[in-house]
C-alpha positions in Angstrom: 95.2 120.2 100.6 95.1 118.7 97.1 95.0 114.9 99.0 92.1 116.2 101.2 90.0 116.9 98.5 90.8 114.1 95.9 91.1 111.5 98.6 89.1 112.3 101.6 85.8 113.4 101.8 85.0 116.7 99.8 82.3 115.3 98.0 80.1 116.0 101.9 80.7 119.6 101.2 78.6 119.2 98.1 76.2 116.4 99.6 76.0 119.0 102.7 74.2 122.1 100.4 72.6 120.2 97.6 71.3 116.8 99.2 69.5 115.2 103.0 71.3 113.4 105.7 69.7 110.1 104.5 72.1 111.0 101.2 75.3 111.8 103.5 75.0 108.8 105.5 74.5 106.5 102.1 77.0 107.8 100.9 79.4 107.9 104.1 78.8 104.7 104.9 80.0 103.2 101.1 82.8 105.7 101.1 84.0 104.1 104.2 84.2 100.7 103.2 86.1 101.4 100.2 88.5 103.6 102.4 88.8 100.7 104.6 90.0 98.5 101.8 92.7 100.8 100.0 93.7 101.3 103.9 94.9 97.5 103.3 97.1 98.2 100.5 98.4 101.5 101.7 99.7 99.2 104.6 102.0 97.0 102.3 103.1 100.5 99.8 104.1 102.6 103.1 107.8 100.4 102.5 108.0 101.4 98.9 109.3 104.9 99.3 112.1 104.7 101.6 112.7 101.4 99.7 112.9 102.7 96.4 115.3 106.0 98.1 118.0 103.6 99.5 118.1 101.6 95.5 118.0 105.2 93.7 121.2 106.1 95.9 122.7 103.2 95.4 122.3 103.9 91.7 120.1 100.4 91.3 117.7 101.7 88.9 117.3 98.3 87.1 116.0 96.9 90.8 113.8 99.6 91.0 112.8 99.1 87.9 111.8 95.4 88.2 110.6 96.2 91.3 107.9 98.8 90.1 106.9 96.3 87.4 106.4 93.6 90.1 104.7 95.9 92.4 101.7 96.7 89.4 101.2 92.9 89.1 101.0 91.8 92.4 98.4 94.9 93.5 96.3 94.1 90.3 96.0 90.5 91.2 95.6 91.4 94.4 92.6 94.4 93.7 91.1 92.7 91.2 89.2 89.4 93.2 88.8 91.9 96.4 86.7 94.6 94.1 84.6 91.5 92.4 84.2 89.5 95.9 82.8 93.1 97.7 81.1 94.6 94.4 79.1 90.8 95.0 78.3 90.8 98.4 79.2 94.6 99.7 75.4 95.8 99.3 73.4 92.2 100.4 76.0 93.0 103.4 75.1 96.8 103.9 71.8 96.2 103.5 72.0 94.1 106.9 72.2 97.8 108.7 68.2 98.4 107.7 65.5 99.4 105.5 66.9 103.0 105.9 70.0 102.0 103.6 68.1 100.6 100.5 69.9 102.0 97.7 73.0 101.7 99.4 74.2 98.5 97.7 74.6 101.0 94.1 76.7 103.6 95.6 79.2 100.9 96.5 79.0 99.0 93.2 79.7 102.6 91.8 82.7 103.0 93.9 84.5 99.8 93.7 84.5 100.6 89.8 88.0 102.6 90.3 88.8 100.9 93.2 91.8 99.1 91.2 93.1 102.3 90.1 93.7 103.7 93.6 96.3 100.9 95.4 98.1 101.6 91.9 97.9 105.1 91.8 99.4 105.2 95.2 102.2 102.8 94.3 103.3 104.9 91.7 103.1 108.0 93.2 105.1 106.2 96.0 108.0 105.4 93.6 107.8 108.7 92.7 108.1 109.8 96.1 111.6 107.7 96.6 113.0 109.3 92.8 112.1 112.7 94.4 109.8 113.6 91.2 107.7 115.6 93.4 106.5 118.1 90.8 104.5 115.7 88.4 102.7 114.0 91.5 101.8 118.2 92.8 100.2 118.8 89.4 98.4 115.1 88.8 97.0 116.3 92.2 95.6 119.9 91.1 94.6 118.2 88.3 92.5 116.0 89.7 91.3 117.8 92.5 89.8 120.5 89.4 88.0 117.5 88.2 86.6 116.6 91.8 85.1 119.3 92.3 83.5 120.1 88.2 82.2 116.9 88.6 80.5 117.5 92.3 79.3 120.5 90.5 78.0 118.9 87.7 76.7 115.6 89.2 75.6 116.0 93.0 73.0 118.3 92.2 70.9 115.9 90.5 71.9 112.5 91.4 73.0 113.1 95.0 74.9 109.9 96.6 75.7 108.3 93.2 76.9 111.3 92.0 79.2 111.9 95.1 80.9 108.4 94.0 81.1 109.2 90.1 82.5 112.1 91.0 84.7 110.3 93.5 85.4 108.0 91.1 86.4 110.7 87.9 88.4 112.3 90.7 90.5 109.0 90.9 91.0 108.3 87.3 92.0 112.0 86.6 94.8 111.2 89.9 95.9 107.8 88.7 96.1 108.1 84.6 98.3 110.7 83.9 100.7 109.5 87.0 100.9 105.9 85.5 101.4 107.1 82.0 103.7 109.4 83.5 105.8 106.3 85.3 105.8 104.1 82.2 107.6 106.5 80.3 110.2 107.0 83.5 110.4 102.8 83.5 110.4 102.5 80.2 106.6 100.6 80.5 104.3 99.1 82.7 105.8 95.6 82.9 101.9 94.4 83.6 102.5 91.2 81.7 98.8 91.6 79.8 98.2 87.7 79.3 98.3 87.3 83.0 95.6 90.5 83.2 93.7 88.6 80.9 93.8 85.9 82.3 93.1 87.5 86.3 90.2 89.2 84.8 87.9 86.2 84.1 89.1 84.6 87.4 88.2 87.2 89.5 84.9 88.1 87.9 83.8 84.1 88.2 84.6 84.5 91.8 82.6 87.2 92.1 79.5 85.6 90.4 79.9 82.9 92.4 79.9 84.9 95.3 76.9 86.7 94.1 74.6 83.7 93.0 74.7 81.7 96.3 74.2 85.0 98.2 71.4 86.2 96.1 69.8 82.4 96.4 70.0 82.5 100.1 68.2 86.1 99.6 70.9 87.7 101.2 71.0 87.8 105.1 73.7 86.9 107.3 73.9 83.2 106.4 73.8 84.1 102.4 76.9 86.8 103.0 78.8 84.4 104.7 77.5 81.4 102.2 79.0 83.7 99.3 82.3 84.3 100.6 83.1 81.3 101.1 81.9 80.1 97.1 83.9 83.2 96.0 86.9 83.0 97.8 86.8 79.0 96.2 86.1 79.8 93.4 88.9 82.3 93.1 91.7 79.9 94.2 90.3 76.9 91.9 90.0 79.8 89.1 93.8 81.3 89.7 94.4 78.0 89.8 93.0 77.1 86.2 93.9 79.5 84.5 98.0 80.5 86.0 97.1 83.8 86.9 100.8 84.6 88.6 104.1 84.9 86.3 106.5 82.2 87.2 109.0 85.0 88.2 106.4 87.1 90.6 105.6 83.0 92.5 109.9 82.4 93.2 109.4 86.1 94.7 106.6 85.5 96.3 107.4 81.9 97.8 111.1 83.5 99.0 109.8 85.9 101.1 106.8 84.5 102.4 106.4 80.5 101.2 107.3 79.0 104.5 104.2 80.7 105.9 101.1 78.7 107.2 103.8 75.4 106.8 104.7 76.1 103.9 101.0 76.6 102.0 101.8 79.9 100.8 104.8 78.6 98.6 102.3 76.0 97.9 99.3 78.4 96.4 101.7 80.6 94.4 103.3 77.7 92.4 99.8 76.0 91.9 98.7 79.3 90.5 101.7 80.1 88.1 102.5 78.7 84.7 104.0 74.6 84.9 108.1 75.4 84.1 108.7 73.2 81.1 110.3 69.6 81.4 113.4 69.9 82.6 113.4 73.0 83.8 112.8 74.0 87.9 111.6 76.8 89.1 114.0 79.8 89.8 114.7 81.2 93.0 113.5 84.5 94.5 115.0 87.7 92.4 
């Protein structure tokens, strides 16, 4: 019940008594395309939990441990170029549906604010799940859920769609915060590496403007969507590149489970992308 109304839809139940249709189907539509996307990364956490079961069993709790820590980087880098790249090009692409959706492009920016607080969110409360610390994920949940539904209160009244996905939004951060802070007590921190944040930050948000600037000078349309992937997307990989977005430790992992995909270009891209080893020194295998 508590997942229904912090991570499905009970901002319509609002929307339904305070707002139009036009405003339900603005806001459906924006709601679904960020669903779609954490979809993706719920894909790749599904394996955490009975993962992180078999290692707490086993007594492996330094394995979970690293494990958790690599999980947060990876999903950041990961969330972080996919909320600039649709942030850029999610509304000229929405806006392809019809006059009727003008406005739509906002609710969506709006949205993919917190969208990089979900997949983690979700990762930790998987961990959780495989510890069998049930209780704290129950009460992050009412928590947030008592948020929800002040803020569709407060919000959806008066600013209808956008205030759906603020409140959407607040919902998320009240679910994910405490959760996180919560895990990096249990794991003794959130291994996050912050120079590599700092560094992923600028890269995806160049990608992202580079997205957005050949777009917006194509005036949007089909061609100027598909114009501004493909500048994003390059300018993300010459970025990560650049600037050795990936921890040395997270690219062995990386290229030992999956480097001999596309002949061997994966492997390829994650070295490229993390720091040079120093003279002398080769890179380390997979952990």
């Amino acid at each position: 019940m508590l997942t229904f109304v912090v991570w499905r839809r009970s901002e319509f139940f609002f929307l339904q008594r305070y707002s139009t249709y036009t405003q339900i189907a603005l806001y459906s539509i924006s709601y679904s395309v960020v669903n779609a996307l954490v979809r993706v990364f719920e894909a790749v956490i599904a394996v955490v939990t009975p993962a992180v079961a078999t290692l707490f069993g086993a007594g492996e709790l330094d394995r979970i441990r690293s494990g958790y820590g690599r999980a947060l980087r990876l999903l950041i880098l990961g969330t972080l170029p996919v909320t600039a790249l649709t942030a850029a090009l999610g509304p000229d692409l929405l806006r392809l549906l019809g006059r009727d959706f003008h406005g739509i492009g906002t609710i969506l920016v709006v949205m993919m604010i917190t969208f990089p607080f979900v997949p983690l969110q979700k990762t930790g409360s998987a961990f959780l799940h495989g510890l069998g610390r049930l209780r704290v994920i129950l009460f992050t949940g009412a928590f947030a859920a008592v948020v929800n539904i002040g803020l569709d209160v407060l919000l959806i009244p008066r600013w209808e769609a956008i205030g759906a996905a603020v409140a959407n939004g607040g919902a998320q951060l009240a679910a994910s915060i405490p959760l996180l802070v919560y895990a990096s007590r249990l794991f003794g921190g959130l291994d996050v590496r912050p120079s590599f944040l700092l560094r992923a930050i600028p890269a995806a948000a160049g990608a992202g403007a580079a997205a957005w600037s050949l777009s917006s000078a194509l005036d949007g349309g089909g061609l100027g969507v598909c114009a501004g992937a493909v500048a994003g997307l390059a300018a993300c990989t010459v970025l990560a590149a650049l600037l050795r977005v990936l921890p040395a430790e997270d690219a062995a992992w990386l290229d030992g489970h999956a480097g001999a995909r596309l002949g061997g270009a994966v492997g390829r891209a994650c070295w490229l992308c993390a720091p040079r080893p120093r003279a002398g020194t080769p890179p380390s295998g997979p952990a």
